[in-house]
C-alpha positions as CSV (number, residue, x, y, z in Angstrom):
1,X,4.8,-57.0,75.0
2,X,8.2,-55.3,76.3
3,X,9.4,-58.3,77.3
4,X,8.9,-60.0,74.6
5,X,10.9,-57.3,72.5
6,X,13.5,-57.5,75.2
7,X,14.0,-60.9,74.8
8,X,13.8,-60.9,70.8
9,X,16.5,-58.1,70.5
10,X,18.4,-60.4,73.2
11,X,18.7,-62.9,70.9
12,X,19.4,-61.0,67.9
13,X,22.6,-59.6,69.8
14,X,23.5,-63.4,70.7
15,X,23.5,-64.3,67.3
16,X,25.5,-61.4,65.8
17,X,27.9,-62.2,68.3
18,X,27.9,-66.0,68.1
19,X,28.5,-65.1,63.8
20,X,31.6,-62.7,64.7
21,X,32.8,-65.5,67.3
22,X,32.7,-68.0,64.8
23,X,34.4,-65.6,61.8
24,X,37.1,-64.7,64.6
25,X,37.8,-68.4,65.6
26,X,38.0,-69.1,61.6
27,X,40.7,-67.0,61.1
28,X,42.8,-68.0,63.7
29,X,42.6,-71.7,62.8
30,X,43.8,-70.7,59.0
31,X,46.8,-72.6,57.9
32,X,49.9,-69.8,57.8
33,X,51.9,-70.4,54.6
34,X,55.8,-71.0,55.9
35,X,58.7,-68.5,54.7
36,X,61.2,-69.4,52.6
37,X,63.5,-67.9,50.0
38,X,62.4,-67.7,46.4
39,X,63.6,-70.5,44.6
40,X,63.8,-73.0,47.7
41,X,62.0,-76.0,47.9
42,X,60.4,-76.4,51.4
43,X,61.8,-78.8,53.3
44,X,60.8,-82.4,54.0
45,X,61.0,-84.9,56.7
46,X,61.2,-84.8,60.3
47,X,62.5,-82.5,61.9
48,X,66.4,-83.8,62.1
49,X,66.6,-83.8,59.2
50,X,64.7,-80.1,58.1
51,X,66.9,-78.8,60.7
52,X,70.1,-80.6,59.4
53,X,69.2,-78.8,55.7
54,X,68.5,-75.4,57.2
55,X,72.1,-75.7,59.0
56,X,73.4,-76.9,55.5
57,X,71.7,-73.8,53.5
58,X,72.7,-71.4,56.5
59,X,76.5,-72.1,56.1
60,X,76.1,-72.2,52.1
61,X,75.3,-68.5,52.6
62,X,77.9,-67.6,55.0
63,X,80.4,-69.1,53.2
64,X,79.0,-66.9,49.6
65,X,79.3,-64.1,51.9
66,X,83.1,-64.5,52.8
67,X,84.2,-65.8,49.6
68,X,82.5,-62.4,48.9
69,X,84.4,-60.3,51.1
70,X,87.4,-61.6,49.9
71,X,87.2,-61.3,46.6
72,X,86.9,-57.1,47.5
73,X,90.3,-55.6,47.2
74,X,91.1,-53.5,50.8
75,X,91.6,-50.3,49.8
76,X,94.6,-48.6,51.6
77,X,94.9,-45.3,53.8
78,X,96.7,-42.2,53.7
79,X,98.6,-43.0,57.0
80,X,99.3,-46.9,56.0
81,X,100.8,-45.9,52.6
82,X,103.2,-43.9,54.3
């Protein structure tokens, strides 16, 4: 009779197990959604060419950001203005 309870909770705890196993291995195979900017379409192709548009956006930035910069008047200090 004890073995036969032995073996019965034995396989409950195989089966809780084998259903956590199988919930953990279902998460990790889940599709993870790419990032990208509000707005921006993803990107399609191979990979040349994704590459070739991420270059493109990258420099579009960069180049905002010093058009920026110079558009800011440079404030002058007390020692230049002397």
């Amino acid at each position: 009779m004890r073995a036969l309870i032995s073996l019965a909770s034995l396989l409950v705890v195989l089966a809780i197990i084998g259903v956590l196993v199988k919930k953990q291995l279902a998460t990790t195979q889940a599709p993870v959604p790419a990032l990208q900017a509000p707005g921006t379409a993803a990107p399609t192709g191979s990979v040349g060419a994704q590459s070739q548009q991420i270059q493109q956006q990258v420099q579009q930035q960069v180049q905002q950001q010093m058009e920026g910069l110079m558009q800011k008047p440079r404030s002058l200090s007390d020692d230049e203005s002397k």
